[in-house]
C-alpha positions, -999 to +999 in steps of 0.1 A: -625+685+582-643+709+562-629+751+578-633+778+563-626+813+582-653+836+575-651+874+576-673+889+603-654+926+607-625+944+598-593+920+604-620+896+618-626+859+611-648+831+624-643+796+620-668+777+604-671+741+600-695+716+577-706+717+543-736+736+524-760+713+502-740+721+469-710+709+483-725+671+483-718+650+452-730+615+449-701+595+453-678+614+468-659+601+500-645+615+531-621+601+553-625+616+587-598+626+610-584+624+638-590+584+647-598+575+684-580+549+702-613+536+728-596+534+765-611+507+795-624+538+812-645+552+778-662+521+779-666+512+811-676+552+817-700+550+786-718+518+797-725+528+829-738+563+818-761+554+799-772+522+820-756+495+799-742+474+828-742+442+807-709+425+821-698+418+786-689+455+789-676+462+821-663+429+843-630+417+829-633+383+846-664+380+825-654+385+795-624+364+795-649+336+801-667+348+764-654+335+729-639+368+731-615+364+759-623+399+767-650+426+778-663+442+739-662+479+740-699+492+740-713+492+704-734+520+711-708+537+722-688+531+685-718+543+669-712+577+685-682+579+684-681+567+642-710+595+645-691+622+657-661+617+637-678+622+605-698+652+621-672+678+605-671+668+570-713+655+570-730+671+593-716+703+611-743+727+595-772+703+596-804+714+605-813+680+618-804+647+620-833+628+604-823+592+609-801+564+609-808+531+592-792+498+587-767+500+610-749+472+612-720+455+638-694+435+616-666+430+637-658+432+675-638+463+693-624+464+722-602+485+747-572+498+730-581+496+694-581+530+672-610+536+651-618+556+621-643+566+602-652+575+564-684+585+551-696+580+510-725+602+503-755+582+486-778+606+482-784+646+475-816+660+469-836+694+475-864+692+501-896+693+487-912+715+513-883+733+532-869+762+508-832+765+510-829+731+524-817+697+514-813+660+521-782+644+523-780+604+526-746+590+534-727+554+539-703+554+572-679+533+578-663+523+608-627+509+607-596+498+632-564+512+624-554+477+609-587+487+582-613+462+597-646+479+590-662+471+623-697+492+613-716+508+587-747+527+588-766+548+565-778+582+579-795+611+561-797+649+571-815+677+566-788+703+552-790+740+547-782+754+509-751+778+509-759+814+528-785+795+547-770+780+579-775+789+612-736+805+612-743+823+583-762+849+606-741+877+613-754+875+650-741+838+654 
């Protein structure tokens, strides 16, 4: 994770999270921490929420009848999960989210396994019609704890250039 305390009064800091558009270089790689370990209940939870009631997710029977001998934990729920891991170190001062693109399910997950994630940027560029802004395209991985990458996306952002974020104001 990307802190940095930032002065806001006498004796007075503000955390501040994320990285500003020069900070990105092509190639770099961040390993984000902490990992997750995906509970029953966070998938059966998640599914349901968001109206996924596919048995493979949620009916134990079930899914000992599939070649997986068990229910799969949600993949859309990985992706937000793999998402928000890597929202300190990529995204935390984006301006917006502009996309995510070949993402791709390699291996299965399922209750009880820990995930990580890690995130090589591709891509930094200034935008072309937003001053003081930037794109920034980068590779995520997912992986278990025993380094099986279980997903990888690509996913670009619209980033602000250093002074320029929304907690840079001294009102924020």
């Amino acid at each position: 994770m990307v802190a940095q305390a930032k002065p806001v009064g006498p004796r007075r800091y503000r955390e501040s999270y994320g990285r500003y558009l020069e900070d990105f270089q092509v190639g770099d790689i961040y390993e984000h921490r902490p990992g997750r370990t995906i509970s029953e209940a966070d998938n059966t939870w998640f599914s349901l929420l968001t109206m996924n009631a596919h048995p493979l997710h949620c009916d134990s029977h079930f899914g000992s009848q599939s070649e997986f001998g068990r229910p799969l934990v949600n993949s859309t729920l990985t992706l937000a999960m793999v998402t928000g891991m890597s929202v300190a170190d990529v995204s935390a001062k984006a301006i917006a989210n502009l996309g995510w693109k070949e993402v791709r399910l390699i291996a299965p997950v399922f209750a009880g396994d820990t995930i990580y994630a890690e995130s090589e940027v591709l891509a930094v560029r200034p935008s072309g019609s937003r001053p003081n802004q930037g794109i920034v395209t980068v590779r995520t991985l997912g992986k278990k704890a025993d380094g099986t990458v279980f997903m990888e996306f690509t996913r670009s952002a619209l980033m602000p250039t250093r002074g320029h974020a929304l907690d840079d104001r001294a009102n924020y």
